[in-house]
N, C-alpha and C positions, 0 to 999 in steps of 0.2 A: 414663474421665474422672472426676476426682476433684470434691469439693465447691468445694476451693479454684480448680481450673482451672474451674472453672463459675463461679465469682465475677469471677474476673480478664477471662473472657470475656465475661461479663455487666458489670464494670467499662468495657470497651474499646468495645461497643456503646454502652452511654449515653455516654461522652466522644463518639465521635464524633455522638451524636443531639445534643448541646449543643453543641455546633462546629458543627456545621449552618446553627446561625443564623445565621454568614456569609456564608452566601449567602446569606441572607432568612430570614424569619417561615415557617418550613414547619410542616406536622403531626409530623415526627417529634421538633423540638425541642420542640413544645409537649405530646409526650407523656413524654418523660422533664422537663419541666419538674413535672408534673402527678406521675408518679414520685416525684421528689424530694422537693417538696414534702409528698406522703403521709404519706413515710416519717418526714418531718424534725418532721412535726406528730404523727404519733406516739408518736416518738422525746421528742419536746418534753414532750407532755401524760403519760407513763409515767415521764419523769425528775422533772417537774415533782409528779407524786401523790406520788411513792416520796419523793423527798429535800426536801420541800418541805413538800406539804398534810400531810400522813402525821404526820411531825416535829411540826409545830407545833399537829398537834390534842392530839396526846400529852403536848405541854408546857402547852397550855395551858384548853384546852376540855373535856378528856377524859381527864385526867393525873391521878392522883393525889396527894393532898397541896399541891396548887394553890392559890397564895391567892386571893383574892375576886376581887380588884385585876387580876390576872393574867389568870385568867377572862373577866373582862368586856372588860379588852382584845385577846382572843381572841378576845370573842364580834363586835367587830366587825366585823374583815372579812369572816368569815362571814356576817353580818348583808347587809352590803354584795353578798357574792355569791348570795345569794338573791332580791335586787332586781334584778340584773342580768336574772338567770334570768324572771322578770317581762317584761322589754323584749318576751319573745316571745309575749307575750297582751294582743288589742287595747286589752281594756279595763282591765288593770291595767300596762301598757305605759308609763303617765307614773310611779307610783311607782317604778318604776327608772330615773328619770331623776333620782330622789336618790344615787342613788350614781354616776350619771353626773356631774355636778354636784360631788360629792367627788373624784373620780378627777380630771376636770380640771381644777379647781382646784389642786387638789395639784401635778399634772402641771405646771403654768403656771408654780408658784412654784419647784418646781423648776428647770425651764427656765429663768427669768429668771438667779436663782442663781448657775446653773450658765454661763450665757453672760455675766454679770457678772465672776466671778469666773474661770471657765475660758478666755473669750474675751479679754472686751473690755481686761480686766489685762493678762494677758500679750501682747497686740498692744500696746498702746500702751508696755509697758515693752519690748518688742521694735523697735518704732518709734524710743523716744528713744536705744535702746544703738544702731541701726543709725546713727542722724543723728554720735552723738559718734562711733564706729568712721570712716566714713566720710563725710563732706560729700555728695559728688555721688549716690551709693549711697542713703542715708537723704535727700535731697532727694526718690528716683524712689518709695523707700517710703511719705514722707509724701504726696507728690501722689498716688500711686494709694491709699492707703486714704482721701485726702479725697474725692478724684475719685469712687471707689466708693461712698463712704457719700452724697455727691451724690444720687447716680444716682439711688439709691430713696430720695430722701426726693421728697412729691409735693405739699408745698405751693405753689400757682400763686394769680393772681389774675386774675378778670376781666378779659378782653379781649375785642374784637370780633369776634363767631362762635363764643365757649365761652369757656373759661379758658385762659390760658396760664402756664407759668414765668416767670419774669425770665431776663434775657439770660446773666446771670456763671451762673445755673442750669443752664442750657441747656449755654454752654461747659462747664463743668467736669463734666457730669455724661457729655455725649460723649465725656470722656475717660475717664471713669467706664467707660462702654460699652466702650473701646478696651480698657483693663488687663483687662475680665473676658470679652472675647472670647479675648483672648490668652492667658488664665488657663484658659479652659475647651479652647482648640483644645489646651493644654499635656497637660491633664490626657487630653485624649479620646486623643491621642497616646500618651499614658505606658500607658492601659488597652487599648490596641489590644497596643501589643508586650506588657505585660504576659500578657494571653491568651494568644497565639502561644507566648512563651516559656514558658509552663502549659501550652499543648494540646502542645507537641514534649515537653516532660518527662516527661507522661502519657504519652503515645503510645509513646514510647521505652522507659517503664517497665513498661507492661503489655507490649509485645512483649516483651522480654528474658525476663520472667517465663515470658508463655506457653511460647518457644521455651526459654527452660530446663529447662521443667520436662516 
């Protein structure tokens, strides 16, 4: 048995220890889970030195012929992951929470941005093309994205025995519930056959192999 028929066989074990999970949370899935992940943080942090850290100490921290300018903003995130590194000692554990503090913030502004621009645009020009395409169609689109945004919005007021919503709240936000129950049963659907049709491709791919070869 060759190297590659030891991979294929060792391919066809782990698919079926992640299939497993099917029937429930056992120990074999949570061992190739534990596997996978290993490899895939190895995998990560080796790509990540070589074509990443590597490069850009080269260009800019460590590089010759390097302007000033260049340098220094090099030397930040450097700076930055030496704070980090910090987090793991108790008493100098809050100076890295300056760079915790930059990462999220950044992270935040990004995400607004990006859900401004990537989201909430193109829904709502999605929204008014569906209402002119179709009347009855772009009706069920605008009430479910109102209905939705409803939902989670959680302003109430004072009532007897806590807070409560208002009533047109309450309605339209249970319909809120309705579109994203239907929206979630849709998708858990689509991920169920999706698997199946993944684990029979697999399964058929590595048998063929092994018996081929």
């Amino acid at each position: 048995m060759n190297a590659e028929q030891i991979g294929l066989w060792a391919g066809l074990i782990l698919s079926l220890m992640v299939f497993s999970y099917l029937l429930g949370d056992n120990a074999l899935y949570r061992i190739a889970v534990y596997i996978f992940s290993g490899l895939v943080a190895g995998f990560v942090t080796v790509v990540t030195v070589e074509s990443v850290v590597i490069p850009w100490l080269n260009a800019t921290v460590i590089g010759t012929d390097v302007p000033l300018g260049a340098r220094v903003l090099g030397a930040i995130p450097l700076a930055l992951g030496l704070l980090l590194l910090l987090k793991g000692s108790p008493r100098l554990g809050r100076i890295g929470n300056l760079a915790l503090a930059f990462i999220a913030g950044v992270g935040a502004a990004v995400a607004v941005a990006g859900a401004i621009s990537g989201t909430l645009l193109p829904l709502a020009s999605a929204t008014s093309g569906a209402v002119s395409a179709d009347p009855l169609n772009g009706f069920l689109v605008v009430l479910g994205v109102v209905c939705t945004l409803i939902y989670f919005q959680y302003l109430a007021r004072p009532a007897p025995g806590g807070v409560r919503r208002g009533l047109p709240a309450r309605v339209f936000g249970a319909v809120g519930h309705g579109f994203i129950a239907v929206t979630l049963g849709a998708l858990y659907a689509a991920a169920i056959l999706t698997s199946l049709t993944i684990f029979t491709e697999r399964i058929a791919f590595l048998l063929n192999q092994i018996g081929g070869g």
